[in-house]
FIDOPA-346778 format. One line per field, with one value per atom (N, C-alpha, C, CB): z, x, y; residue number from 1. Coordinates in steps of 0.1 Angstrom, whole numbers, plus 5000, padded with zeros to 4 digits. Atoms other than C-alpha are relative to their C-alpha. Glycine has a CB too. Layout:
BEGIN
up c(Z / ...)
east c(X / ...)
north c(Y / ...)
i c(NUM / ...)
! end
This chain:
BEGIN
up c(5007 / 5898 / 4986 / 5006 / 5020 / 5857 / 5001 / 4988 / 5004 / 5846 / 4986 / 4996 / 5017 / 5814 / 5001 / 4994 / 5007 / 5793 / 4994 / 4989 / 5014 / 5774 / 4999 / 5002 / 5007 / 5751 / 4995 / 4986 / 5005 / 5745 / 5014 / 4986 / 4988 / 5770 / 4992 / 5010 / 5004 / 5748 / 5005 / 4983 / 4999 / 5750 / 5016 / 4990 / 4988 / 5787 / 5009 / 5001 / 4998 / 5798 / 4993 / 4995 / 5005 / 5775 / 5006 / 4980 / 4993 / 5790 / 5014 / 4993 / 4987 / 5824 / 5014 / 5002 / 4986 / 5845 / 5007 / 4995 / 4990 / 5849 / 5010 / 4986 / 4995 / 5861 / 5010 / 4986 / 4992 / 5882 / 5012 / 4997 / 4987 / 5914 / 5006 / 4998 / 4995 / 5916 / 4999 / 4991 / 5004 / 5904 / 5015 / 5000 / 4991 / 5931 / 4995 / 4995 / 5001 / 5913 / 4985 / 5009 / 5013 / 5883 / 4997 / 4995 / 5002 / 5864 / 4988 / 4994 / 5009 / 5843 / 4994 / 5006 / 5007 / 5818 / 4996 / 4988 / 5003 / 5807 / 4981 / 5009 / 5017 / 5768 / 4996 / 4994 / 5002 / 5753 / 4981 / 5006 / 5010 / 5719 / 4984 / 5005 / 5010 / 5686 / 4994 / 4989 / 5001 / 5678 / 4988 / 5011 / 5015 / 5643 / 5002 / 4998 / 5006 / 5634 / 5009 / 5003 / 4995 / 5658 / 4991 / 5012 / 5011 / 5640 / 5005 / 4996 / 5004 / 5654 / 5019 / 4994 / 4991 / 5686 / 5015 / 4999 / 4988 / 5718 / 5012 / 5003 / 4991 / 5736 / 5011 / 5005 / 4994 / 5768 / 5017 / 4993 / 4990 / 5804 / 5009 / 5005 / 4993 / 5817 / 5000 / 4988 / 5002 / 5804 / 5005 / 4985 / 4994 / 5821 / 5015 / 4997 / 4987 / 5854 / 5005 / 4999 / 4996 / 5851 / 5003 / 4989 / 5002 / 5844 / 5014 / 4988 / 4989 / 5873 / 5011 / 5002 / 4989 / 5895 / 5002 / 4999 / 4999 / 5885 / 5009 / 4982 / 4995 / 5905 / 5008 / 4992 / 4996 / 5931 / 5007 / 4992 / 4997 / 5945 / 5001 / 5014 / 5000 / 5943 / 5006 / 4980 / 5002 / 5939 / 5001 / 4985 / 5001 / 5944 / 4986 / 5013 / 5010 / 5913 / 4995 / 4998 / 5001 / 5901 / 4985 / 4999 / 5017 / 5874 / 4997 / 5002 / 5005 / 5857 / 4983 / 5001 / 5014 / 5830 / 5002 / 4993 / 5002 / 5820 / 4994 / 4988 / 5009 / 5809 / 5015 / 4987 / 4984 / 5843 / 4997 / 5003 / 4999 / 5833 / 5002 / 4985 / 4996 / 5826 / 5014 / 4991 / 4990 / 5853 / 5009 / 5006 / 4990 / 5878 / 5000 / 4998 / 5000 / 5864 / 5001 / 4991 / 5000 / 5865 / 5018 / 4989 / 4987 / 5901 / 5008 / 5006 / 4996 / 5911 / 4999 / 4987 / 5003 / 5894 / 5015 / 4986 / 4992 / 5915 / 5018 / 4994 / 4988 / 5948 / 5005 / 5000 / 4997 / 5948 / 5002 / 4991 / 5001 / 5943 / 5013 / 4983 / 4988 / 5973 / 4997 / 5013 / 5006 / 5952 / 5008 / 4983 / 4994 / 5970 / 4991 / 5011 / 5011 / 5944 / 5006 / 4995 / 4998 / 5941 / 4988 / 5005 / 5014 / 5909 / 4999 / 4999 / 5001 / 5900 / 4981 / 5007 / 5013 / 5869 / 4993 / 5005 / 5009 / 5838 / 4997 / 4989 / 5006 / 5838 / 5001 / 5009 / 5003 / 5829 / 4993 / 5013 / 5002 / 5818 / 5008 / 4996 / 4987 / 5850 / 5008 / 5011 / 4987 / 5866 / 5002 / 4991 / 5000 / 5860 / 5010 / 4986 / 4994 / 5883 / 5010 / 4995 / 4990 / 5902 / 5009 / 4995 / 4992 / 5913 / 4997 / 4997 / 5007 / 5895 / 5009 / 4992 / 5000 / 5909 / 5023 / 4988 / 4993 / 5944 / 5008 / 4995 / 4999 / 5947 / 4999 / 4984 / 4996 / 5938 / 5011 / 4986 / 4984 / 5968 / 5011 / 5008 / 4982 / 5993 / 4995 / 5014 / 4998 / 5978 / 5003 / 4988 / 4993 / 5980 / 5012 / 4993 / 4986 / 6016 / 5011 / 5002 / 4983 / 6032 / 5005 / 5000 / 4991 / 6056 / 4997 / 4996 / 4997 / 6054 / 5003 / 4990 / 4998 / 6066 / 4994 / 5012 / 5006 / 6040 / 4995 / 4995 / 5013 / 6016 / 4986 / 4993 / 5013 / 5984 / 4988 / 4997 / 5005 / 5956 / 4989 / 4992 / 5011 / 5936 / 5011 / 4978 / 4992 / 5950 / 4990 / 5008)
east c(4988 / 7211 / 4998 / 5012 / 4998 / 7214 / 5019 / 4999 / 4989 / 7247 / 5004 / 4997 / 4996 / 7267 / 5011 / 5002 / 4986 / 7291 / 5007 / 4998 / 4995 / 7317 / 5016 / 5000 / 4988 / 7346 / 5010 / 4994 / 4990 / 7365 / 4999 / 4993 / 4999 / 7384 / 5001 / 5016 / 5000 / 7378 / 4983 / 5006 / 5011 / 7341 / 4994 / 4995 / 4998 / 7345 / 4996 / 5011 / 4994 / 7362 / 4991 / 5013 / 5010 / 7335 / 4988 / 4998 / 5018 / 7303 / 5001 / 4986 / 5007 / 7305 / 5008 / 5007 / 5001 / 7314 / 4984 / 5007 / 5017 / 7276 / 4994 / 4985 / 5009 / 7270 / 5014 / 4991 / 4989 / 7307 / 4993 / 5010 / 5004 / 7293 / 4991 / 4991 / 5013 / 7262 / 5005 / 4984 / 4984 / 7292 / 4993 / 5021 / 5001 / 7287 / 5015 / 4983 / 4993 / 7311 / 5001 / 4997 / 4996 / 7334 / 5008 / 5009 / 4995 / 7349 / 5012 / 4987 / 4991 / 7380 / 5008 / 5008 / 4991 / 7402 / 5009 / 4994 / 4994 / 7432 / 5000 / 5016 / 5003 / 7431 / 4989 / 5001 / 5013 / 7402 / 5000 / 4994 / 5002 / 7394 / 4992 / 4994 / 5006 / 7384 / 4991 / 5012 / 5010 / 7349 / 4992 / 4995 / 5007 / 7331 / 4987 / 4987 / 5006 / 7319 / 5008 / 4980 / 4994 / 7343 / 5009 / 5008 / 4993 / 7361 / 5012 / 4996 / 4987 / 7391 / 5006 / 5008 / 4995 / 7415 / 4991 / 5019 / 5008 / 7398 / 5008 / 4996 / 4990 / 7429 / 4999 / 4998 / 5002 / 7430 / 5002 / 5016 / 5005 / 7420 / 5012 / 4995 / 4989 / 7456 / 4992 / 5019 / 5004 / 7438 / 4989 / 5000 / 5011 / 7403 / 5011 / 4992 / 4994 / 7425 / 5008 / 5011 / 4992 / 7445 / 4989 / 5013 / 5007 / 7414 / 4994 / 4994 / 5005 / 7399 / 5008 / 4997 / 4994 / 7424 / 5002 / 5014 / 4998 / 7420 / 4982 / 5003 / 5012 / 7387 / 4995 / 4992 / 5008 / 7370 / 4999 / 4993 / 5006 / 7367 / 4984 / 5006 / 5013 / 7335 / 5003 / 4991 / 4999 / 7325 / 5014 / 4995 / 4987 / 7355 / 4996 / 5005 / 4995 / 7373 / 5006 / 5007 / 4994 / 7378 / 5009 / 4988 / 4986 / 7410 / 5001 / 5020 / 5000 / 7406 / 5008 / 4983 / 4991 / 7432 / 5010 / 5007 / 4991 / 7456 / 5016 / 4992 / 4990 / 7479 / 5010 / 4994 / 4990 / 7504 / 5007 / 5016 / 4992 / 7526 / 4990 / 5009 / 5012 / 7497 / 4993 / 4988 / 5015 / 7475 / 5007 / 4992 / 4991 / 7503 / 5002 / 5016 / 5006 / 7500 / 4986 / 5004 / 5015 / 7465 / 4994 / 4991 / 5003 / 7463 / 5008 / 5003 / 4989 / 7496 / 4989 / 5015 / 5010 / 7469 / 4990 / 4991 / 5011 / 7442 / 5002 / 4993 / 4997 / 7459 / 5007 / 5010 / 4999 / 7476 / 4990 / 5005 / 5014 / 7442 / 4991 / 4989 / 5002 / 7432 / 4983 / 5005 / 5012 / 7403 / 4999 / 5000 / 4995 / 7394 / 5000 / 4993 / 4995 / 7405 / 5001 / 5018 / 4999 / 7411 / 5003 / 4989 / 4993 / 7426 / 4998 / 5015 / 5004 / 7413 / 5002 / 4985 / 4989 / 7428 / 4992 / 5012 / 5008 / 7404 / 5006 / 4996 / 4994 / 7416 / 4988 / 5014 / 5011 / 7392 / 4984 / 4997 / 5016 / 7358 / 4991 / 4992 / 5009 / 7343 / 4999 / 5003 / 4993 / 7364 / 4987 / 5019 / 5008 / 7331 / 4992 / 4992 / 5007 / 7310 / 5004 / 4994 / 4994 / 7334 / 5006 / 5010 / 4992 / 7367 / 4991 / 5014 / 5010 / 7346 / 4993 / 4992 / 5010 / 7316 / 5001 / 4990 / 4995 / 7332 / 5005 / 5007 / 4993 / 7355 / 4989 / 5012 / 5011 / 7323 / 4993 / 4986 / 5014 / 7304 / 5005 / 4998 / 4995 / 7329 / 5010 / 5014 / 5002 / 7337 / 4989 / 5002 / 5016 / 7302 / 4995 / 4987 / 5001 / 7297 / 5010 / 5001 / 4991 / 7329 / 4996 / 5019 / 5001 / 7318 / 4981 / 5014 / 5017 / 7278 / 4996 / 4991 / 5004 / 7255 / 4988 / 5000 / 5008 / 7231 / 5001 / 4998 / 5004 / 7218 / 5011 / 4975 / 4992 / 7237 / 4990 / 5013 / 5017 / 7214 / 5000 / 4993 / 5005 / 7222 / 5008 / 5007 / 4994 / 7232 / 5004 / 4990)
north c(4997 / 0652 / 4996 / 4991 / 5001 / 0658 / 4993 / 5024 / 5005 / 0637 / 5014 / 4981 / 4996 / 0661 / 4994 / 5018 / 5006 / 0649 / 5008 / 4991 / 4993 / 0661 / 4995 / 5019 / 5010 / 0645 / 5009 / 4990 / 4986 / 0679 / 5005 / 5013 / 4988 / 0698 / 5015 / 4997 / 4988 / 0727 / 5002 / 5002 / 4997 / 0722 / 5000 / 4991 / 5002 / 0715 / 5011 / 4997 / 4989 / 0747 / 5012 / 4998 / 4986 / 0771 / 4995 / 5004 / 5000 / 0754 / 4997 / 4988 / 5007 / 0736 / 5014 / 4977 / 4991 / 0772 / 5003 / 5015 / 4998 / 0775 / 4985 / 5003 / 5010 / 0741 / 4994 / 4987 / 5000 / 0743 / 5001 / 5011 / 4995 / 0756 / 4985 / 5016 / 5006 / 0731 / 4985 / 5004 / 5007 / 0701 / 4990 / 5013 / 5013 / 0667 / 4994 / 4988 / 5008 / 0649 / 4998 / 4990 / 5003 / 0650 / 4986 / 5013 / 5013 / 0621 / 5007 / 4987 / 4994 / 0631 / 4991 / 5008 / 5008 / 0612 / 5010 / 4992 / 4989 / 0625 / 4997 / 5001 / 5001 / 0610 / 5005 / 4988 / 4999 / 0622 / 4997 / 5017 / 5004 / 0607 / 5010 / 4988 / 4990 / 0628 / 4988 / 5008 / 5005 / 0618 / 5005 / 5000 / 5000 / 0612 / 5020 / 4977 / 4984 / 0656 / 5010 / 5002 / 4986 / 0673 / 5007 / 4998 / 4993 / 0700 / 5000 / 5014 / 5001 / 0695 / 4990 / 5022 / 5008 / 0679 / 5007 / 5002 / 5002 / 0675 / 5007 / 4984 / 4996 / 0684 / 4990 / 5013 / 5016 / 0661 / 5007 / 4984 / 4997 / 0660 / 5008 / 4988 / 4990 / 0678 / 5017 / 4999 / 4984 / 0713 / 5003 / 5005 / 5002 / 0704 / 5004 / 4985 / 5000 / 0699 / 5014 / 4988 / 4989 / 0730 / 5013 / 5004 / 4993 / 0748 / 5000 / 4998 / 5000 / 0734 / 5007 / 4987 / 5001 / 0738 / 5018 / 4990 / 4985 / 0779 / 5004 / 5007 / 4999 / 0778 / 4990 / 5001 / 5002 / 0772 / 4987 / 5004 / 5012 / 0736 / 5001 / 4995 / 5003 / 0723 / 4979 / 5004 / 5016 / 0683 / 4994 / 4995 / 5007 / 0657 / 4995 / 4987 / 5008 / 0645 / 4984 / 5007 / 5013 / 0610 / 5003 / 4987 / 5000 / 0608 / 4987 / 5007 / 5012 / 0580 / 5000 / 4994 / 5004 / 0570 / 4991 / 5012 / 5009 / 0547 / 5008 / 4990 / 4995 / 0572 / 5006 / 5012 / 4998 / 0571 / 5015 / 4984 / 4985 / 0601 / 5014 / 5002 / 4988 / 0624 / 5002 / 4997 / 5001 / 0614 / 5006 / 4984 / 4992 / 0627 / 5018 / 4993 / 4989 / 0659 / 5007 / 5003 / 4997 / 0661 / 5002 / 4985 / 5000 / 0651 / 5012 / 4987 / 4988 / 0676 / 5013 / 5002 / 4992 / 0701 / 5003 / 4993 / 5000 / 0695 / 5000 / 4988 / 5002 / 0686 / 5016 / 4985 / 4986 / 0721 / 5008 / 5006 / 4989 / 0739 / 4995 / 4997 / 5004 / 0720 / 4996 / 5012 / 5004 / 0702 / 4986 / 4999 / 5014 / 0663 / 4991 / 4995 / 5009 / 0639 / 4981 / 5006 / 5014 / 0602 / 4994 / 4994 / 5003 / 0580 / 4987 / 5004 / 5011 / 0549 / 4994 / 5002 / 5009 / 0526 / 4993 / 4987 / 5006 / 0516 / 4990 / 5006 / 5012 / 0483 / 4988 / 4995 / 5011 / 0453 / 5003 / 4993 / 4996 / 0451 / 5004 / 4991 / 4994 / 0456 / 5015 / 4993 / 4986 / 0489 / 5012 / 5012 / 4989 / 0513 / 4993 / 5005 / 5004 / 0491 / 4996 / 4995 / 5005 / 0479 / 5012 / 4991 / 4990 / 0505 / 5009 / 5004 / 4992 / 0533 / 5006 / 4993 / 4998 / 0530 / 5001 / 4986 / 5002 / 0522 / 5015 / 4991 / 4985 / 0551 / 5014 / 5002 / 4987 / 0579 / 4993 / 5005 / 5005 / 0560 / 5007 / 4980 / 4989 / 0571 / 5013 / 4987 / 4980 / 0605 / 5004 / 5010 / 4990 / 0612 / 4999 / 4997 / 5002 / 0602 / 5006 / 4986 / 4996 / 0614 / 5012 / 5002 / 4990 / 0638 / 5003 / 5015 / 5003 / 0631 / 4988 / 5003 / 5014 / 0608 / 4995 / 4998 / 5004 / 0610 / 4989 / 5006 / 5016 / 0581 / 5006 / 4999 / 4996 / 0581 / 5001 / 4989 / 5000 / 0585 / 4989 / 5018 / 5017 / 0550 / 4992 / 4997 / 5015 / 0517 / 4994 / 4990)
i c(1 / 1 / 1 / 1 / 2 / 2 / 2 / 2 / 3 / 3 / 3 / 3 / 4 / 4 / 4 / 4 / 5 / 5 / 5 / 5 / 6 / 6 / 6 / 6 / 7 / 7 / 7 / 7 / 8 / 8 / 8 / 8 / 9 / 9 / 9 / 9 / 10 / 10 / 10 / 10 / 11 / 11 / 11 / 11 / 12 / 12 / 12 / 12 / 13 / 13 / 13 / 13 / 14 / 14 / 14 / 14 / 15 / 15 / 15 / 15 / 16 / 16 / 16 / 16 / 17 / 17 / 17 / 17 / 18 / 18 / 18 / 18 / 19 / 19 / 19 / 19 / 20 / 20 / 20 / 20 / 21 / 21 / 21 / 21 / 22 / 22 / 22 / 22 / 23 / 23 / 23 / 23 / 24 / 24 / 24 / 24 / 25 / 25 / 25 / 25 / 26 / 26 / 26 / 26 / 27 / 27 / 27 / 27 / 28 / 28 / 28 / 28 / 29 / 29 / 29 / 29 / 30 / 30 / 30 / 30 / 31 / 31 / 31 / 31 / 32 / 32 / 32 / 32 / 33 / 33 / 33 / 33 / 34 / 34 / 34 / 34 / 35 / 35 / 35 / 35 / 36 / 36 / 36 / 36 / 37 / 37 / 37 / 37 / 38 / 38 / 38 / 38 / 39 / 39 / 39 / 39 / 40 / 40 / 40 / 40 / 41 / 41 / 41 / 41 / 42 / 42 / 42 / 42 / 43 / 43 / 43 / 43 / 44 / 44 / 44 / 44 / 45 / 45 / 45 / 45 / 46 / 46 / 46 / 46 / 47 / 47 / 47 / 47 / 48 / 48 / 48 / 48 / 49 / 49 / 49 / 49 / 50 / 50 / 50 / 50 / 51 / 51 / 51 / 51 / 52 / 52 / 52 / 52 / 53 / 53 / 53 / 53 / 54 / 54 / 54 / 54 / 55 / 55 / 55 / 55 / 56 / 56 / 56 / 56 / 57 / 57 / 57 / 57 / 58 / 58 / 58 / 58 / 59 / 59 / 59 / 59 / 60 / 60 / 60 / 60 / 61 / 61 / 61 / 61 / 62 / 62 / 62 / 62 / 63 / 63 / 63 / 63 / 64 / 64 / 64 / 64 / 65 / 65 / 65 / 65 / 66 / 66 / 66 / 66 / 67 / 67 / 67 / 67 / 68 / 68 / 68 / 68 / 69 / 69 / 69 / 69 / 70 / 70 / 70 / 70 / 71 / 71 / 71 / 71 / 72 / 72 / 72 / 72 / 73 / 73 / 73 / 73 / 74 / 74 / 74 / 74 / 75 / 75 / 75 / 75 / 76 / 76 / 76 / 76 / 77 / 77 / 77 / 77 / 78 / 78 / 78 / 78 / 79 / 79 / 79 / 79 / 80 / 80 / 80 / 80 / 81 / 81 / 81 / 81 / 82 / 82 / 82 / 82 / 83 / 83 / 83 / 83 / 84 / 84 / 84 / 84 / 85 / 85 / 85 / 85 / 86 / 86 / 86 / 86 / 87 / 87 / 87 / 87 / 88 / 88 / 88 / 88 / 89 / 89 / 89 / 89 / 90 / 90 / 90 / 90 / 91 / 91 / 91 / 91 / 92 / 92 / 92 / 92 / 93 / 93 / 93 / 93 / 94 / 94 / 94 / 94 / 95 / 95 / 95 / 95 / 96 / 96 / 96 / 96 / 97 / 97 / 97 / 97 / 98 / 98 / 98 / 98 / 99 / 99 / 99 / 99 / 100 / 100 / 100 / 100 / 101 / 101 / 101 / 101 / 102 / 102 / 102 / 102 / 103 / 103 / 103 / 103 / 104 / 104 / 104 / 104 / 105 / 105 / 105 / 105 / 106 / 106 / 106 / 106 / 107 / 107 / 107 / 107 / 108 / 108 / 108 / 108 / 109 / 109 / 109 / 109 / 110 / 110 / 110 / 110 / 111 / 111 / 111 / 111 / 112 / 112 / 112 / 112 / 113 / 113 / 113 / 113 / 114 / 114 / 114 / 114 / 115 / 115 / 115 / 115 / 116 / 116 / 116 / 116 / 117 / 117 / 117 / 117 / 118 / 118 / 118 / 118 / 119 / 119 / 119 / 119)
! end
């Protein structure tokens, strides 16, 4: 598995239909922060989610944000499109290793009985 990034739901939505299909497991925020050389607003993970939700299930989605009103649209999104989701709350210093890291273990296992491929 290659990990991609991306900090724009504009830049999102024009590149990751080729690497949609072959997808394990997305991670989604709904704020997305404007970052030192972007030319302009990032827009924010509600327009990833709607995008998704016009295609295809693949990989389960983790929605991770702090931003309670959004995140309910984002899931509504996805839970219509009949994508398998889950929502987990960046709170503390730990939540990536901890809820995070937790929550992808058992999306990526439900319904196999393979090995996972980190511990």
């Amino acid at each position: 598995m290659e990990p991609r990034f991306w900090r724009s739901a504009h830049r999102f939505v024009a590149e990751a239909g080729e690497f949609l299909p072959d997808s394990v497991l997305i991670s989604l925020d709904h704020d997305l922060n404007l970052q030192p050389g972007d030319a302009g607003d990032p827009d924010d993970g509600l327009q990833v989610a709607i995008w998704l939700a016009g295609r295809a299930p693949t990989g389960p989605v983790i929605v991770h944000s702090s931003n309670h009103l959004r995140v309910e649209s984002m899931i509504n999104e996805l839970r219509f499109a009949q994508w398998t989701w889950d929502r987990v709350g960046p709170f503390g210093n730990g939540w990536i290793g901890g809820v995070w890291l937790s929550c992808a273990r058992k999306l990526l296992s439900a319904g196999t009985d393979d090995p996972l491929p980190f511990s």
